[in-house]
Each structure stands twice: as structure tokens, then as C-alpha cells.
ROSE-4610 file (N, C-alpha, C; in Angstrom, 1 decimal, always signed):
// ROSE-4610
residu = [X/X/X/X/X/X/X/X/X/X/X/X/X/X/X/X/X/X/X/X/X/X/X/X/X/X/X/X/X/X/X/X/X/X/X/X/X/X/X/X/X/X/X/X/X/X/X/X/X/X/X/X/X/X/X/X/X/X/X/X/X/X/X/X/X/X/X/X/X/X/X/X/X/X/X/X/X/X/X/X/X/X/X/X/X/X/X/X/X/X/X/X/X/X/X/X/X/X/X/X/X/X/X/X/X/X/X/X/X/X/X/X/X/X/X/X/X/X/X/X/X/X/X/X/X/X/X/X/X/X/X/X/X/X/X/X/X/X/X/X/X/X/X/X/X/X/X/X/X/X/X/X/X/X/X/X/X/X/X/X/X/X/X/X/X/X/X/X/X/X/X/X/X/X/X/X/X/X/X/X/X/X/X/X/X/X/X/X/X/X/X/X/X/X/X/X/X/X/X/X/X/X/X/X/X/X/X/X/X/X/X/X/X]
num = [1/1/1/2/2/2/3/3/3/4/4/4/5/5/5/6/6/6/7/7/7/8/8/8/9/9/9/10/10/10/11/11/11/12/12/12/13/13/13/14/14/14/15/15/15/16/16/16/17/17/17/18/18/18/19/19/19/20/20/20/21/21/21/22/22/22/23/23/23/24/24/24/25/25/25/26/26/26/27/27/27/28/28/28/29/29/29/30/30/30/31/31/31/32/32/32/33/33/33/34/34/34/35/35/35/36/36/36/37/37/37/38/38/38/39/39/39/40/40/40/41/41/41/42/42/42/43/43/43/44/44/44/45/45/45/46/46/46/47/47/47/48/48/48/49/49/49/50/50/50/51/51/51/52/52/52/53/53/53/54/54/54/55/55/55/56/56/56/57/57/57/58/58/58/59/59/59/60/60/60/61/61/61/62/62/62/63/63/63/64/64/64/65/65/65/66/66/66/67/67/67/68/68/68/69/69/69/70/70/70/71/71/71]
x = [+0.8/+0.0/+0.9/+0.5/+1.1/+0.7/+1.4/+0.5/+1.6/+0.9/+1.1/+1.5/+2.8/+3.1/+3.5/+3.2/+4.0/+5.1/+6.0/+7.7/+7.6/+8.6/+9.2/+10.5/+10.8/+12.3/+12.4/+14.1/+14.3/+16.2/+16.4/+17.7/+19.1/+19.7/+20.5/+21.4/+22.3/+23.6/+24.5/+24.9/+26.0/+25.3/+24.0/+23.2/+22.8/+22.9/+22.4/+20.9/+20.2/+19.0/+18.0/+17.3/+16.7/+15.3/+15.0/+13.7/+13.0/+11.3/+10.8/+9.7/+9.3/+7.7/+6.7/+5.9/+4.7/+4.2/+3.9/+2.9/+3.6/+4.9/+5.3/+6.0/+6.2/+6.8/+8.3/+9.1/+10.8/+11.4/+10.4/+10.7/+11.7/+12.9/+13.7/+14.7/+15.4/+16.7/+17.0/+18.3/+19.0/+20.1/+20.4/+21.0/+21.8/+23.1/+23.6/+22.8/+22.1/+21.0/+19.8/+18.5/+17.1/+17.2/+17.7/+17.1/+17.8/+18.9/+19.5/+18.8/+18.4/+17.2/+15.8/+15.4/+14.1/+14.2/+15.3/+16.1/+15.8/+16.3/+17.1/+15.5/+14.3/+13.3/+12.7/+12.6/+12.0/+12.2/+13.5/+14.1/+13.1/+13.6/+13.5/+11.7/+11.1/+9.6/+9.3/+9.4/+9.6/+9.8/+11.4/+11.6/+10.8/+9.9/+9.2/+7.7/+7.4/+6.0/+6.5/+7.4/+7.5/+7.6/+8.3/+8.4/+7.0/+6.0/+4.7/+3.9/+3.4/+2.7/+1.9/+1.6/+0.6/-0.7/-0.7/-1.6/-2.9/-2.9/-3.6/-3.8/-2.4/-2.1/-1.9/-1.6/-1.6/-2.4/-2.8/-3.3/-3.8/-2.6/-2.4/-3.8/-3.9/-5.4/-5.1/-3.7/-3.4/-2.9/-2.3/-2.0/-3.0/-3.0/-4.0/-3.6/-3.8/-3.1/-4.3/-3.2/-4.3/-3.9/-5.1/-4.8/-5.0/-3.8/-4.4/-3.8/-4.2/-4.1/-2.7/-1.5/-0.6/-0.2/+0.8/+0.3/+1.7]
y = [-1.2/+0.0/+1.2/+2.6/+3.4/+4.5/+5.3/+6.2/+7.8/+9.0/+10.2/+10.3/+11.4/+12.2/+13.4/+14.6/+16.0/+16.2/+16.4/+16.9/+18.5/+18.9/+20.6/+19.7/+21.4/+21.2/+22.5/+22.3/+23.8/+23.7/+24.9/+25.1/+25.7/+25.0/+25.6/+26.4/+27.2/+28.5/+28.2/+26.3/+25.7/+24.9/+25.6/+24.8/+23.8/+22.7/+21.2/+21.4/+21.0/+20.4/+19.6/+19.9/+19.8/+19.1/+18.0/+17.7/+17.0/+17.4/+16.7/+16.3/+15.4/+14.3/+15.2/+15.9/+16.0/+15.5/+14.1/+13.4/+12.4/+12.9/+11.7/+12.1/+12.4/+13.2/+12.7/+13.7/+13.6/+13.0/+12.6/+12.2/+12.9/+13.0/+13.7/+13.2/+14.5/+13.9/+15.3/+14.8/+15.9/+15.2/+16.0/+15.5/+16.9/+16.7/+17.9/+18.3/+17.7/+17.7/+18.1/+18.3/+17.9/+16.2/+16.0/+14.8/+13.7/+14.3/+13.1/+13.2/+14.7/+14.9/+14.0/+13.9/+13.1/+12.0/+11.3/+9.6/+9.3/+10.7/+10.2/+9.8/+10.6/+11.1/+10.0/+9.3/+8.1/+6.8/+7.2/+5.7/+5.8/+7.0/+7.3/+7.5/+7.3/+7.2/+5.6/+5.3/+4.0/+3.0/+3.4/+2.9/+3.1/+4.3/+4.7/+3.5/+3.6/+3.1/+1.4/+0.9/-0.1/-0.6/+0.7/+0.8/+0.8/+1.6/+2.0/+0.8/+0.6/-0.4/-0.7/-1.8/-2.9/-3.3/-2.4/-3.2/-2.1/-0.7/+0.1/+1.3/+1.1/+2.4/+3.7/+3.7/+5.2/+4.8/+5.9/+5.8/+7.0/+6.6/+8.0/+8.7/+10.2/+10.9/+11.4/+12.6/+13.2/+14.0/+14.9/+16.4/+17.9/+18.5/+19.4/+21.4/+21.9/+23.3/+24.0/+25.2/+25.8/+27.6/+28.2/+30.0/+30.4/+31.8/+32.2/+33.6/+34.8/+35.9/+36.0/+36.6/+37.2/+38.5/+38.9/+40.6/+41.0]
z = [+0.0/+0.0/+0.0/-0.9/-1.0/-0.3/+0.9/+1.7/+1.2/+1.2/+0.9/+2.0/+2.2/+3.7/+3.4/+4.1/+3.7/+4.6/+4.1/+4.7/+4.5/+4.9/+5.8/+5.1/+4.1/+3.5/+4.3/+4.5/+5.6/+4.6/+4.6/+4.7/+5.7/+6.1/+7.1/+6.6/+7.2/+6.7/+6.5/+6.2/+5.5/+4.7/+4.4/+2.8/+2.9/+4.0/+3.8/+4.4/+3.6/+3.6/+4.9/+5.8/+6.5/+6.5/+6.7/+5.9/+7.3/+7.5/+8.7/+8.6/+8.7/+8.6/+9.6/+9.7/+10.6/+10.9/+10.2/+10.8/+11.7/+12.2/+13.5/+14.0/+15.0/+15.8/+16.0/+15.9/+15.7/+14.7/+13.6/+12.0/+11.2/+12.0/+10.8/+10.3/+8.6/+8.3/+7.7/+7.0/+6.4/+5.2/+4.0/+2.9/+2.6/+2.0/+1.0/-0.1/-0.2/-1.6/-1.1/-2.5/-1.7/-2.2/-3.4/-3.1/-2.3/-1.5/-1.0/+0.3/+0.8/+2.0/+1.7/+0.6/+0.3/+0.6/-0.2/-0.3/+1.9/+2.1/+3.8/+4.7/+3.9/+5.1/+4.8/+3.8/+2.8/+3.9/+4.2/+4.8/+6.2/+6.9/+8.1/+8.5/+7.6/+7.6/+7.5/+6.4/+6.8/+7.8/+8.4/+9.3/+10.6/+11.1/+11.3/+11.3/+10.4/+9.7/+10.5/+10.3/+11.1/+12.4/+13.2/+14.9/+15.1/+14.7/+14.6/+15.8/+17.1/+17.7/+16.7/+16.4/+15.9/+16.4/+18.0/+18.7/+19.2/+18.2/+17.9/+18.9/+19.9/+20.4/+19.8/+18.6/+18.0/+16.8/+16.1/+15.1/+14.5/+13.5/+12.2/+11.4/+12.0/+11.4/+10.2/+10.5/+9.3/+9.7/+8.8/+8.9/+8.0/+9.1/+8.5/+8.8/+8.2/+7.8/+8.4/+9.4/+10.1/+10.0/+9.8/+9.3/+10.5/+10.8/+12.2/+12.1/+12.7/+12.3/+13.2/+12.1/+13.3/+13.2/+14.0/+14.2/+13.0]
């Protein structure tokens, strides 16, 4: 089964690439590249998706974008 996830690309002030899963908390990686940041967050979701309890203690809703006035 193929599941969608949205990542946060960030750049740091020695250029390497910053990338973080929202939908899981502490989900990150980083690449000299983006795509070697994508390749990294790929793995690390995954590996993720596997630690995941089986026994229906969490369970993934989604990520959702929220507007809010700032000053």
C-alpha cells in the first residue's frame, strides 16, 4: 500500500537540507541535496512506519493546515 506524507524542506547556513515528517513526531533527516534529504526522510519514515505499535495504540489521522491571524 502506497501512503502520501507531507515533509518541511528547511535550509541551514551551510546549505544542507533539513527535511521533517509532521505526521510523526521527531521524524527527521537531512541531505547535501534535496534529493538526497528526500532519499534520507523516505528511509526514516519507513523505518518509522514499522516501529509503529501494531496493537492500535496510535493511530495515524493526518496532517492538516491551520490559518491564524498574526500581528
Amino acid at each position: 500500500m502506497r501512503r502520501h506524507f507531507p515533509v518541511i524542506i528547511e535550509q541551514d547556513s551551510d546549505g544542507v537540507f533539513i527535511v521533517q515528517c509532521p505526521s510523526f513526531k521527531g521524524c527527521r533527516s537531512y541531505g547535501n541535496t534535496i534529493e538526497e534529504a528526500m532519499d534520507n526522510i523516505l528511509e526514516a519514515i519507513e523505518a518509522y512506519m514499522e516501529e509503529m505499535p501494531s496493537s492500535g495504540e496510535v493511530t495515524l489521522i493526518g496532517v492538516r493546515d491551520l490559518e491564524a491571524n498574526v500581528a
